[in-house]
Structures are given as structure tokens and as C-alpha cells.
N, CA and C of each residue as an Amber inpcrd file, in Angstrom:
protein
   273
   4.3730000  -9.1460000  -1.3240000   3.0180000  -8.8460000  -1.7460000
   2.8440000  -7.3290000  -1.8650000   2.4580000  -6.7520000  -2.9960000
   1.8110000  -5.4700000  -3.2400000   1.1030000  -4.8090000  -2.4830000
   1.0990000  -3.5510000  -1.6230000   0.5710000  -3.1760000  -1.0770000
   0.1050000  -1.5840000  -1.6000000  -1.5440000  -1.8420000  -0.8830000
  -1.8360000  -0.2970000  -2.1750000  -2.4540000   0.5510000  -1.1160000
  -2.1820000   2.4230000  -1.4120000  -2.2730000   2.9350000  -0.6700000
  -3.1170000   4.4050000  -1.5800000  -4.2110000   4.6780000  -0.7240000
  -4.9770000   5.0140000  -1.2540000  -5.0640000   7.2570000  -0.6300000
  -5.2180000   7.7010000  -2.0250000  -4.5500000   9.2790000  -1.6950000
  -5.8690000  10.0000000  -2.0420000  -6.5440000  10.7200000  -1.1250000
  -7.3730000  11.9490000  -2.0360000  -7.0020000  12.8350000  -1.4270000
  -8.0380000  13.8800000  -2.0230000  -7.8500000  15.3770000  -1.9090000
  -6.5690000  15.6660000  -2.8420000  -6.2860000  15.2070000  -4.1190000
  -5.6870000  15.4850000  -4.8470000  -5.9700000  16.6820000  -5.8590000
  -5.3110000  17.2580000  -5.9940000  -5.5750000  18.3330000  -7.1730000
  -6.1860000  18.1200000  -8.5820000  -7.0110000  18.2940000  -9.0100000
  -7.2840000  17.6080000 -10.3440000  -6.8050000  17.6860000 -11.3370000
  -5.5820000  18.8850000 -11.0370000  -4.5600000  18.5690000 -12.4660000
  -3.3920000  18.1390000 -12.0470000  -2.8340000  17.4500000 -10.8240000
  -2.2330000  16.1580000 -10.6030000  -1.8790000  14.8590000 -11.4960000
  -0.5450000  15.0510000 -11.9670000  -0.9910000  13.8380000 -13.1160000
  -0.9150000  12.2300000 -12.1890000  -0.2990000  11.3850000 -13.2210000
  -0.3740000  10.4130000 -12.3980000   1.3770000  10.2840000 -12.2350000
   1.9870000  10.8560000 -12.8320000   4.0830000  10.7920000 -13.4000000
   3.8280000  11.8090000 -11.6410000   3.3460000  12.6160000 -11.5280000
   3.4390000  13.8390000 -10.2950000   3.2430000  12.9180000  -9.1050000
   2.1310000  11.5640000  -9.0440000   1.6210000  10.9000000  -7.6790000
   2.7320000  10.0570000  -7.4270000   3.5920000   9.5490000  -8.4740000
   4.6270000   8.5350000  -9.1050000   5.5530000   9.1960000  -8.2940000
   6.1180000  10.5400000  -8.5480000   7.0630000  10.9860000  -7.9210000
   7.4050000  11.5370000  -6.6660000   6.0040000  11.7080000  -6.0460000
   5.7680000  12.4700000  -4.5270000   5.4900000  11.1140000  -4.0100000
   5.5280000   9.7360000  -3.9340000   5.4630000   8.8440000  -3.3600000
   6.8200000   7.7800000  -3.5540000   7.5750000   8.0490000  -4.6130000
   8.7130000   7.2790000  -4.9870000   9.9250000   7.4520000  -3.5930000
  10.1600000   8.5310000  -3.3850000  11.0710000   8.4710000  -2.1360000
  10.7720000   7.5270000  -1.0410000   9.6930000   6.6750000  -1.1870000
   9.1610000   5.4670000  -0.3360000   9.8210000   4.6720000   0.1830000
   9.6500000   3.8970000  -1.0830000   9.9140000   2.2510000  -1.9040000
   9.2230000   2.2060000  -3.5410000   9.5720000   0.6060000  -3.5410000
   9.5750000   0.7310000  -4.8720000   8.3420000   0.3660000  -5.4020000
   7.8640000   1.2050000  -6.0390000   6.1100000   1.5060000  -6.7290000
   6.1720000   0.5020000  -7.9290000   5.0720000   0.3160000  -7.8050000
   4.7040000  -0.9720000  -8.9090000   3.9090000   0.2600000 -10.0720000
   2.9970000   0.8650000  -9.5720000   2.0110000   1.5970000 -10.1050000
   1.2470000   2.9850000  -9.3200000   1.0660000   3.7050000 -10.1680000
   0.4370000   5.3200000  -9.0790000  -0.0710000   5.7030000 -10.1670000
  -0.8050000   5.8200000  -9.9150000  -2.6160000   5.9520000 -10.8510000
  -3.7290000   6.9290000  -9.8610000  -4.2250000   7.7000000 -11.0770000
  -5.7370000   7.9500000 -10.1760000  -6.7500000   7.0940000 -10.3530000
  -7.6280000   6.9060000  -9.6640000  -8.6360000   5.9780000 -10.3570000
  -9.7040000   6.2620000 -10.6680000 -10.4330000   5.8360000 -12.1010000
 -11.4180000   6.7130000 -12.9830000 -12.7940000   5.6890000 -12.8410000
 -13.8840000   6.3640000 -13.4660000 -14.7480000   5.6740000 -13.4670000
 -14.4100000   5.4560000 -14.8970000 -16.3790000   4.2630000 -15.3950000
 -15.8790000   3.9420000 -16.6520000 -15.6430000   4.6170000 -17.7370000
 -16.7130000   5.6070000 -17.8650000 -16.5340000   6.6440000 -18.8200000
 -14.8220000   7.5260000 -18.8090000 -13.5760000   7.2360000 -18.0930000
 -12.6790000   7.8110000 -17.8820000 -12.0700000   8.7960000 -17.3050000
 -13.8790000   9.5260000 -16.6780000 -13.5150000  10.5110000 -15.2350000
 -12.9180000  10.0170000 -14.1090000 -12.1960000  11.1460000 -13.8640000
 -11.3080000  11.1310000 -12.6390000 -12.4500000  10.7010000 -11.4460000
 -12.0720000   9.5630000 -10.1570000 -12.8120000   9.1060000  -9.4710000
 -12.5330000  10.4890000  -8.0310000 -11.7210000  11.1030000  -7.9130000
 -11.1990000  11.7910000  -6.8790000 -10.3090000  11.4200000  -5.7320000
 -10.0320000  10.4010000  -6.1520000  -8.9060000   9.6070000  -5.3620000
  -8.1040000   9.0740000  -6.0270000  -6.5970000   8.8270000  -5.5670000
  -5.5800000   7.7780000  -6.3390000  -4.5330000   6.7300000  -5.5380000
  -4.3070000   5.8490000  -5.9900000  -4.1310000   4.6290000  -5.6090000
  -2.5480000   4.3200000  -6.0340000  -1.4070000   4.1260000  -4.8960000
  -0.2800000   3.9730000  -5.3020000   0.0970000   2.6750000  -4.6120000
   0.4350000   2.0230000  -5.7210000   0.7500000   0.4320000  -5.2480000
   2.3790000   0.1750000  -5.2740000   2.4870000  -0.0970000  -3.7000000
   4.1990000  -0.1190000  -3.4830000   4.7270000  -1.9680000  -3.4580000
   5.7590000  -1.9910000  -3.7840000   5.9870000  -3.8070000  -3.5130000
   5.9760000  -4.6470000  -2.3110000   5.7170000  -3.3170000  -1.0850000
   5.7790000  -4.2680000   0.0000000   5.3460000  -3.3780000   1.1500000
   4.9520000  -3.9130000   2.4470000   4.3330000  -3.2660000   3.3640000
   4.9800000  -2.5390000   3.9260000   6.1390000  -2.4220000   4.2590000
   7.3940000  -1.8170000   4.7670000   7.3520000  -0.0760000   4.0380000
   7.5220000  -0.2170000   2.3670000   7.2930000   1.0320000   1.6420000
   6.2030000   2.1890000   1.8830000   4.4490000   1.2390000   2.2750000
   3.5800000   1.8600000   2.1870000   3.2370000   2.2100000   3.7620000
   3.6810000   1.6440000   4.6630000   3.9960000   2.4880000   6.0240000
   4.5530000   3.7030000   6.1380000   5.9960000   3.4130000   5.5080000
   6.6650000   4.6640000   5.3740000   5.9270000   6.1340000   4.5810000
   5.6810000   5.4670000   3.1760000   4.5070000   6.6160000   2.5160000
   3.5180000   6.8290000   3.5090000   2.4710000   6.5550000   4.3120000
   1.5700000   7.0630000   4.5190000   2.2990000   7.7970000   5.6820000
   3.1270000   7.4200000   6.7090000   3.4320000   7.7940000   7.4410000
   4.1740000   9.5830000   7.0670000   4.8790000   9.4170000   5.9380000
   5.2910000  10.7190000   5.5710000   4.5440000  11.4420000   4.7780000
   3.2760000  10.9780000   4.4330000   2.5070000  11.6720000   3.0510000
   1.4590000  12.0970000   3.8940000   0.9390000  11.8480000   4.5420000
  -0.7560000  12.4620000   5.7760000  -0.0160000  13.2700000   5.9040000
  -1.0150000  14.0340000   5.2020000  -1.4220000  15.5480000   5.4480000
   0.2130000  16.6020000   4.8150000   0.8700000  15.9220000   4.3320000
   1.6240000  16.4380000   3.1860000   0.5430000  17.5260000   2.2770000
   1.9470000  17.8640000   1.4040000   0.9610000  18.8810000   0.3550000
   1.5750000  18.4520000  -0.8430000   0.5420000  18.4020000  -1.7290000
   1.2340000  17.9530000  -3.5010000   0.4950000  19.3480000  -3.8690000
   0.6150000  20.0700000  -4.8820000   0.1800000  20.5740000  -6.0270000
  -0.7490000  22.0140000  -5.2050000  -0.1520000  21.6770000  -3.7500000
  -1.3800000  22.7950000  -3.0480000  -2.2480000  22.3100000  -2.5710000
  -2.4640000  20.9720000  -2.3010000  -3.3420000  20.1270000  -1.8070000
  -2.8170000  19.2630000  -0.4360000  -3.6360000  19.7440000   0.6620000
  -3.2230000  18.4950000   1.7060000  -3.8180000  16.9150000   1.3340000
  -2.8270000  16.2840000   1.7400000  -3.2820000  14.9120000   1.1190000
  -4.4430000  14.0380000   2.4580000  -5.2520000  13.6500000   1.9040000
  -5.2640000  12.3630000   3.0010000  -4.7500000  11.0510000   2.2510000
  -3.9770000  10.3310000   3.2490000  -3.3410000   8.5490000   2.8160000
  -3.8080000   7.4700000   3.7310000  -4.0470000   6.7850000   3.2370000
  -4.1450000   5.3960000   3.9980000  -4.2300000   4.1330000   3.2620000
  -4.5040000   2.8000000   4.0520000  -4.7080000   1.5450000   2.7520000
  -5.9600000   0.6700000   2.8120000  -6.7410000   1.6160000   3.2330000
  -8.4490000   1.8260000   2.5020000  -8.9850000   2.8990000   1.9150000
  -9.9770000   3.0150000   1.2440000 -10.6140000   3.8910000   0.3120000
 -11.0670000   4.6350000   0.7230000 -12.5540000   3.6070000   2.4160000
 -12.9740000   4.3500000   2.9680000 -12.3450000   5.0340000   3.8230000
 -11.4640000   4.5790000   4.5310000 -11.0660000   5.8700000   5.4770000
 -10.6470000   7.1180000   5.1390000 -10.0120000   7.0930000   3.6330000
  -9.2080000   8.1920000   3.2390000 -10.4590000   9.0350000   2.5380000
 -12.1790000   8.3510000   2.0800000 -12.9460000   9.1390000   1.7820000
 -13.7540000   9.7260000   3.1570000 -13.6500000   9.2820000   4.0690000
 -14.5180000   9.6150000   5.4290000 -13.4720000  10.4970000   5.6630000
 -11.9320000  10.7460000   5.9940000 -11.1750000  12.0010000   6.2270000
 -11.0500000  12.9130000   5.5470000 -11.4860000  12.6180000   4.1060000
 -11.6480000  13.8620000   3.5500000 -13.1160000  14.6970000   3.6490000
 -13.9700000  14.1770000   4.3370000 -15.7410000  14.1150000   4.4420000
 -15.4210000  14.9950000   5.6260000 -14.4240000  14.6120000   6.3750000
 -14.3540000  15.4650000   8.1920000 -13.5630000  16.6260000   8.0830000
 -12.5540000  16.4860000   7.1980000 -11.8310000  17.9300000   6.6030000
 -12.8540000  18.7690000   6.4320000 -13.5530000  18.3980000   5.6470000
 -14.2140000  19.5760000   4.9630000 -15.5510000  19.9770000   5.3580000
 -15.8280000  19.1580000   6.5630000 -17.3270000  19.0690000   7.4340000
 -17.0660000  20.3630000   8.6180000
């Protein structure tokens, strides 16, 4: 079963090939996307879906508080927690 793991505090010129590749040393990714609203803005978070729970342990475990692009990350495999840690970062 797919397991999805959820990244903000991303850089906004972060593509999605860049989230693809700073999470690939995992396991094996189904998909790594940011996720937009409807109009096609960037939502401020992105969502990397690995094939199995085993992969997305390992990612979060090595990606919190990593840096992509100059950005510390927050990870986890809810939305809210990773938007409430980025709310306390910056509080």
C-alpha cells in the first residue's frame, strides 16, 4: 500500500523532478508533487508518495529538518502536523 508523506517549508522554486530526487534515496516513489490549489497555485506543501511504509519511515526519518534548495524541511504523513511545525518554526 502507498504511503504518502507530506513536505513543507519548501522553496518555491523547488520543482517537483528536485522533491523526486531528494526523496528517491528512500524507496521507491510512485509520485512527488507539490500540491496546488484549483486555479494551479502552489499550495505550500508537497506530497511524496512512496510504495510502502518501510520507504516513508526511512524518508521522514532522514528528511526532518534536512535542507533542499536552502530550505529546512518539515516531513511527516499528515498535512496537519507538518503545517502546525511549520506554524512553531516560525512562531
Amino acid at each position: 500500500m502507498a504511503k504518502q508523506v507530506f513536505v513543507s517549508n519548501l522553496d518555491w522554486n523547488t520543482s517537483d523532478e528536485a522533491l523526486h530526487r531528494a526523496f528517491a534515496p528512500y524507496g521507491d516513489i510512485l509520485e512527488a508533487r507539490w500540491l496546488k490549489w484549483d486555479a494551479g497555485r502552489r499550495y505550500g506543501l508537497g506530497v511524496v508518495s512512496f510504495r510502502d511504509d518501510a520507504a516513508a519511515r526511512a524518508a521522514i526519518a532522514a528528511m526532518q529538518d534536512a535542507e533542499l534548495d536552502g530550505h529546512r524541511l518539515v516531513v511527516d504523513t499528515s498535512e496537519e502536523t507538518v503545517t502546525a511545525r511549520k506554524r512553531e518554526r516560525w512562531s
